[in-house]
N, C-alpha and C positions, 0 to 999 in steps of 0.2 A: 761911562759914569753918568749918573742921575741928577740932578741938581731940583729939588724941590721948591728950592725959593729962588729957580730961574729957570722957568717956564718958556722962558722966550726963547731961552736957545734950542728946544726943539718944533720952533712954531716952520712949518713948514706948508709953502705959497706954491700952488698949482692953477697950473689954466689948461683947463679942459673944453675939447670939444668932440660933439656926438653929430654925428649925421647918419641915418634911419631913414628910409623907404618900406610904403609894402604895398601890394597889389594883392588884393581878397575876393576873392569869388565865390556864389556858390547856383548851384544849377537842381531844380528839381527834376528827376530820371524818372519820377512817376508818384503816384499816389501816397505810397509810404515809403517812399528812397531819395535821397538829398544827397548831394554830390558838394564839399568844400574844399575850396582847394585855390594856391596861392602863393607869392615869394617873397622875400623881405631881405631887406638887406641892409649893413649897418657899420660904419668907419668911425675908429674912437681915437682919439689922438689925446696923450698928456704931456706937459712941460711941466716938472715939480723938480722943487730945491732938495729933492728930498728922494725923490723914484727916478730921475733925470727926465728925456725927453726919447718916447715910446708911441707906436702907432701902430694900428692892424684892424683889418677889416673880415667879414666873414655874409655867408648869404647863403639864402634856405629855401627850398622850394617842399612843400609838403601839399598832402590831400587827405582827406577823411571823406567814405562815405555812411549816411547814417540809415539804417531799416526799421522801421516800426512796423510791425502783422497785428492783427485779429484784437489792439489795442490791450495786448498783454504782453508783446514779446520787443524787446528791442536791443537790438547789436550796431556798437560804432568801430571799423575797421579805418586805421591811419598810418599813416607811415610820414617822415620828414627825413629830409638830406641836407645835410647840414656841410658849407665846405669852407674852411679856414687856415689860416699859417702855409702859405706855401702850394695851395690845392688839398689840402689834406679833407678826408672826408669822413663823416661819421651818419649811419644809418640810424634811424629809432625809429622801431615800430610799435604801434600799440593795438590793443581789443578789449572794447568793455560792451556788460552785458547786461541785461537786466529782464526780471519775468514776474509779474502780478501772481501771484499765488489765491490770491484771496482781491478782495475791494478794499482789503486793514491790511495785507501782507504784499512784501515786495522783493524780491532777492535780486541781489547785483553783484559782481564781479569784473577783474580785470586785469590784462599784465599789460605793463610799459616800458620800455625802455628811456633815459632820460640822460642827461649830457651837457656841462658847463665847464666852460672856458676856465683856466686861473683868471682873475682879476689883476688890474696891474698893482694894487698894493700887495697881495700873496707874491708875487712875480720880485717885484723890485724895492718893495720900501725897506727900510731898516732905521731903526733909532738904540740907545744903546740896551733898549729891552727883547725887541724885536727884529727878526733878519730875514727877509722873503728870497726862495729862489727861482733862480731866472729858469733854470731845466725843469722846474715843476710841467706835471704831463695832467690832461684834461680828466675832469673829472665823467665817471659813468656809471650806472646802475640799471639795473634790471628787478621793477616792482611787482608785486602781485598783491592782489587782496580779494576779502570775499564780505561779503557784511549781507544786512538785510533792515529796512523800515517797516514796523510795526503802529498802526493807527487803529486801537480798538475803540476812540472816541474820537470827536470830529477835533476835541481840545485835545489833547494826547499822542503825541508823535515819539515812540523810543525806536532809536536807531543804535545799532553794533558793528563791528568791522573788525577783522585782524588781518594784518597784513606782515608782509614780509619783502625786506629790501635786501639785493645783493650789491655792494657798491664797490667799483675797482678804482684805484688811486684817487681815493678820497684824498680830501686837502685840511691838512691842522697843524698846527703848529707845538712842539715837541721841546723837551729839552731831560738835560740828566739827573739834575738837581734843582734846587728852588735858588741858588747862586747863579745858575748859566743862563742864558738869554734861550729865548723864543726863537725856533728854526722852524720856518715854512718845510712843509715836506709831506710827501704821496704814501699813504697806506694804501699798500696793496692788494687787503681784502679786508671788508667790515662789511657785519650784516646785523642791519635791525629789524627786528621782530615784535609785533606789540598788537594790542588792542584797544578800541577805542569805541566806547558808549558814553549815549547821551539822552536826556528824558526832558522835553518841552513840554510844559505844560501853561496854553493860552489861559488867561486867566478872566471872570467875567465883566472886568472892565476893559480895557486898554492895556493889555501890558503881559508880558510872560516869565515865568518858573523856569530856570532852565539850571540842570543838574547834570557835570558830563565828567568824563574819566579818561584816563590815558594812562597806558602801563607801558612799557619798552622795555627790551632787551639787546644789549649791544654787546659783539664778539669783534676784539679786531686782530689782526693778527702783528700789531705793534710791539716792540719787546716790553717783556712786564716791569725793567724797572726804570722804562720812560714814562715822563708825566705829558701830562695833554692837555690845551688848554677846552678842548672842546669833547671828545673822545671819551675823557675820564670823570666828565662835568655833567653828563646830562640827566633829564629830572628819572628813574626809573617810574614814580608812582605820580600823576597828577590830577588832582582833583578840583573841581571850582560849581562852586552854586552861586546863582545870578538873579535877581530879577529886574527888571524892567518895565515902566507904566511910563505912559503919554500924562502932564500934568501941566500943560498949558506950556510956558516956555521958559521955564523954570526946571533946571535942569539939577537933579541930585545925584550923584553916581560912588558906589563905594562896593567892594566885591571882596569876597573874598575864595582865596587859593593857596590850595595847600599839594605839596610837592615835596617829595621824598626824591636826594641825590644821589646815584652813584657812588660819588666823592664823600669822606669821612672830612664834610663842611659843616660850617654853625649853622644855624637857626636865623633867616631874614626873613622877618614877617614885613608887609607892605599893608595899610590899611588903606580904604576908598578917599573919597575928595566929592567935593562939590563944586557944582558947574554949569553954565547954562550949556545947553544942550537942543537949544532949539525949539522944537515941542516934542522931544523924545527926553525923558527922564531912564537913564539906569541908574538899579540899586545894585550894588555884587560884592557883596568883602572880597579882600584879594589878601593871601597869605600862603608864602613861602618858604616852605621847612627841608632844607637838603639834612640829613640826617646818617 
């Protein structure tokens, strides 16, 4: 049960601690070959009125090396080992690419593999809206994308990309009805697909133009008549024009964004604010439309 006008009875008191190490290196193998490489490792302990009292550690040892040729060509090959819960281990490797076409043209590419832990609130919290589980299994995906930068003016940069994501037990929270509570729980296959452009334009003061776009498409293989807090929410069309000028330390900022939902949601427009900022002024309306 929910209690609106007592707040307090779900105020829940946690004491957290983190401890983190890393050791980074990197070695040049010659004129255009760079060698990084490195471990890190990291122990999270909680005590909450609310997740209980939870602790686990995990440590990574990865390398990348980077090639640059003929200053048009460059390939970064990497790989990380990642070991957690028990010894358990997870490999992710990656390769990106990239080749000067032109002195204006740039082409780049990449696939990656990528991999995160439940958190301990997915894992263990619950309040009477939300209920996390303890068996939830790690999250993993396998990306790829291809895009290319475009400079036919020294002030004019437009860049494109489409990419595609395969991702296995994804982590969101589910439920049957708008009555039942919120269930942590593992999708077994989701994939997002989408593209994303954008148009900088320096402008001849101090400051920049900047107009960019994001489309998405997401398949999951969730049943169709569960709802999702995250899954069935997201923006498919997003759109945002910005600018930007340096104007002493007097800072103005207001943007606007406009985003079309998945979800059969209302209409949240957001408008900009004012602000010192330093001696960086942004202007941007920001407006919000799930439709």
């Amino acid at each position: 049960m929910l209690y609106r006008d007592r707040p307090e009875a779900y105020t829940n008191r946690h004491a957290l601690e983190t401890l983190s190490g890393a050791v980074r290196r990197r070695r040049r193998l010659g004129r255009n070959t760079m060698l990084h490489y490195g471990t890190e490792g990291a122990y999270d302990s909680i005590r909450s009125s609310s997740l209980g009292a939870h602790a686990r550690g995990q440590a990574a040892a990865y390398g990348a090396i980077d090639f640059r040729a003929l200053g048009r060509f460059t390939l970064n090959i990497g790989a990380r080992e990642e070991v957690y819960r028990g010894l358990r281990r997870q490999f992710s490797p990656s390769v990106t690419g990239g080749v000067w076409i032109s002195p204006k043209l740039r082409l780049r590419g990449g696939v990656s593999h990528a991999f995160r832990l439940p958190s301990f609130t997915e894992l263990y919290y619950h309040d009477p809206a939300n209920i996390g589980s303890p068996s939830l299994k790690p999250e993993q995906a396998w990306s790829g994308e291809a895009g290319a930068e475009w400079r036919p003016a020294g002030r004019i940069l437009a860049q494109a990309t489409v990419f595609d994501r395969h991702e296995r037990n994804d982590i969101d929270y589910v439920r049957a009805s708008v009555s039942d509570v919120w269930r942590a729980t593992n999708f077994r296959r989701l994939r997002v697909a989408g593209v994303e452009a954008s148009l900088h334009i320096s402008l001849s003061g101090p400051g920049e133009l900047t107009l960019s776009y994001t489309g998405l498409r997401l398949r999951t293989d969730s049943a169709p008549d569960l709802l999702s807090k995250y899954a069935s929410n997201h923006p498919v069309h997003n759109g945002m024009l910005g600018l930007s000028r340096h104007v002493g330390r007097m800072g103005c900022c207001c943007g606007r964004r406009l985003a079309r939902s998945s979800a059969p949601a209302a209409l949240r427009i957001r408008f900009g604010r004012l602000a010192w900022r330093g001696r960086r002024d942004t202007y941007g309306p920001t407006c919000s439309s799930p439709t």
